[in-house]
C-alpha positions as CSV (number, residue, x, y, z in Angstrom):
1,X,240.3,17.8,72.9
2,X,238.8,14.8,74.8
3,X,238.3,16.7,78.1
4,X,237.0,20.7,76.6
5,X,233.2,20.9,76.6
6,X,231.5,22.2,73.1
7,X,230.2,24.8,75.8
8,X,230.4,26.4,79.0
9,X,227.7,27.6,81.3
10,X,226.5,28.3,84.7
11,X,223.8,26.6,85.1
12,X,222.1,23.7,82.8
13,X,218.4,26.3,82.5
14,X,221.3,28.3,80.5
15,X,221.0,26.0,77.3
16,X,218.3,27.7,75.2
17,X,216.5,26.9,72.5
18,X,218.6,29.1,69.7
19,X,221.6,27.7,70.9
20,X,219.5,23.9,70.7
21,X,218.4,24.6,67.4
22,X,221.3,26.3,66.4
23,X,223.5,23.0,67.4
24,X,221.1,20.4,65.5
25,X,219.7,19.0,69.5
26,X,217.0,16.9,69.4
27,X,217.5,15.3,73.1
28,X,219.4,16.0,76.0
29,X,221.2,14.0,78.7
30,X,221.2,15.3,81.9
31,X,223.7,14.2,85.1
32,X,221.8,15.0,88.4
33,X,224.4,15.1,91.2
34,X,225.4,19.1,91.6
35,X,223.5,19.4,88.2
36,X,220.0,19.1,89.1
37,X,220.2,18.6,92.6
38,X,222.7,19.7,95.2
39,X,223.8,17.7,97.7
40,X,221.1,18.0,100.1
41,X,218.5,17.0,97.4
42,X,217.4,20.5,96.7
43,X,216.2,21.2,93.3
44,X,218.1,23.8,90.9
45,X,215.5,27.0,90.4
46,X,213.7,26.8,87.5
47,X,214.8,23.3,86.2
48,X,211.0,21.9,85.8
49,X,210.0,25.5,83.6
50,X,212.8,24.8,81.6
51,X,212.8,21.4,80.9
52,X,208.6,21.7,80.6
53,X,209.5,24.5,78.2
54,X,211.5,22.9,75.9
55,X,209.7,19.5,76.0
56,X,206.8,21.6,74.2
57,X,209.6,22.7,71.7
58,X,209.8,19.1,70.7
59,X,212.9,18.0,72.4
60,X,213.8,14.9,74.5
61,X,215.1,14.3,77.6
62,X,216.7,11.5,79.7
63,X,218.7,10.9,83.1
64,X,222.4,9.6,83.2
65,X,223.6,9.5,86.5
66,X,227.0,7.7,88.1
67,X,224.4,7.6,91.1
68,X,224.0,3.9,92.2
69,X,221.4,5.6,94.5
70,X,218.0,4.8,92.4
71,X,215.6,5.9,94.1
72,X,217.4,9.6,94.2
73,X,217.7,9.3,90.5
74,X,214.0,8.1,90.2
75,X,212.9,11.1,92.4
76,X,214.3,13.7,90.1
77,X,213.2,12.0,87.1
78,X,209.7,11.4,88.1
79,X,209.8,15.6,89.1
80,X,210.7,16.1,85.6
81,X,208.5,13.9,84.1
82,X,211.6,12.0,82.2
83,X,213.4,8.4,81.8
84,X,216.5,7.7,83.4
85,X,219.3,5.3,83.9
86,X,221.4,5.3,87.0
87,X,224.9,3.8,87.8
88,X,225.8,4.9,84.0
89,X,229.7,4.4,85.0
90,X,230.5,8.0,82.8
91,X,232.7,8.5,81.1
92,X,232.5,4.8,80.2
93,X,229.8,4.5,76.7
94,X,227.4,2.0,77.7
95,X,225.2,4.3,80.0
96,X,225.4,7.3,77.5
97,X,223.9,4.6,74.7
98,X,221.0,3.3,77.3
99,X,220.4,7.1,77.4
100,X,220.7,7.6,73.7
101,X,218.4,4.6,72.8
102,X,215.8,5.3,75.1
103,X,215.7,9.2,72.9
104,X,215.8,7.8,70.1
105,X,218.1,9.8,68.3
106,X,221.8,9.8,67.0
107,X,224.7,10.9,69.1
108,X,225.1,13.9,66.9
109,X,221.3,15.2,68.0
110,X,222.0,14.6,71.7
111,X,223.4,17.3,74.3
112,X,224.8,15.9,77.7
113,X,224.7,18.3,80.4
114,X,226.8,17.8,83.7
115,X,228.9,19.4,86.3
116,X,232.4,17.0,85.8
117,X,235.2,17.2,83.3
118,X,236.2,13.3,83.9
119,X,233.1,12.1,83.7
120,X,230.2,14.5,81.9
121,X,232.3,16.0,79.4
122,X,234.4,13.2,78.7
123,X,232.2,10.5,78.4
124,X,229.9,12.8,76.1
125,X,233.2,13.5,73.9
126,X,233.8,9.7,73.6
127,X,230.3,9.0,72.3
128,X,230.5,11.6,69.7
129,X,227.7,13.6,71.5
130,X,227.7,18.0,72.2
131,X,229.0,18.6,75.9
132,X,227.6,21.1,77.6
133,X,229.9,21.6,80.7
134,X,228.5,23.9,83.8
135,X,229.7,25.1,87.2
136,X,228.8,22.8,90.4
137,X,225.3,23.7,91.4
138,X,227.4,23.9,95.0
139,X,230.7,23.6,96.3
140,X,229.4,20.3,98.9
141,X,230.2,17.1,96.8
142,X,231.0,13.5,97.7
143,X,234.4,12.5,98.4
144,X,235.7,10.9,95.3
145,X,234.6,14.2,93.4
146,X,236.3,17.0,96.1
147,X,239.6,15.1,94.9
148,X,239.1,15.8,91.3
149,X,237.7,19.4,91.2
150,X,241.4,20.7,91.4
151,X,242.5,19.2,88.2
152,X,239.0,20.0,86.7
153,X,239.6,23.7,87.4
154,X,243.1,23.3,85.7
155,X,241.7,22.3,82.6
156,X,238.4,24.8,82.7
157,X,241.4,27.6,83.4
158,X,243.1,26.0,80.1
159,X,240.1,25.6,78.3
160,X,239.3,29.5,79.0
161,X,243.1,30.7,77.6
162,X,241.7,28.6,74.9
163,X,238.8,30.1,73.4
164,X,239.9,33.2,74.2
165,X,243.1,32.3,71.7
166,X,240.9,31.0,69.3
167,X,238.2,33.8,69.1
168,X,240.6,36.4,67.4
């Protein structure tokens, strides 16, 4: 289904290597808003280890964010050390394929990482790419997104009866 992630996790330092390798990822997409930064700007722990970490393990990395806020996106991407591409318009393709082109790689090697059903998940579905859905680095979000986190939780809630159907 369009709006299940591939996977689930806490936090986006979660994805490992095994499970990278394991998954054929060669590059990952990474949202920032309540992914890598809460809404006060404040970095998630251990983001910059893990990203450094698996940079030496050969593997990519790029920005999409909805942000039309550049220089936010710039910041966290210059902290990382990584390209970017702000106002992406997720789930809508043509941000997810700057992203791709700028890795290099085919949709099939590429993770994308976020925090939102409608826009992470779904837009990384649509392009063919592995979702990687995790909780809100913080319950503080911007307006637009405090209206959809009620329906998101219906479907994570679904999506949990789900695997838990389909792992017996």
């Amino acid at each position: 289904m369009l709006l299940y992630p591939d996977l689930y996790l806490k936090r986006a330092t979660e994805f490992r290597l095994d499970c990278i390798r394991e998954n054929g990822i060669k590059g990952i997409i990474l949202d920032v808003d309540n992914t890598l930064i809460d809404y006060y700007k404040n970095m998630l722990e251990g983001v910059e280890d893990w990203c450094k970490a698996l940079k030496k393990e050969g593997i990519k990395f790029c920005i999409a964010s909805n942000s039309n806020k550049k220089q936010k996106v710039e910041m966290v991407a210059s902290r990382l050390g990584i390209p970017y591409v702000f106002f992406a318009k997720k789930p809508l393709k043509r941000g997810l394929y700057q992203a791709k082109e700028i890795l290099g790689l085919e949709q099939r090697q590429i993770a994308v990482i976020g925090d939102q059903i409608f826009t992470d998940v779904l837009g990384a579905n649509r392009c063919k790419m592995y979702s990687v859905l995790v909780e809100p680095i913080e319950e503080k979000d911007i307006f637009i997104t405090i209206i959809k986190r009620p329906i998101e939780n219906c479907i994570k809630k679904r999506y949990q009866k789900y695997l838990s159907k389909n792992k017996k």
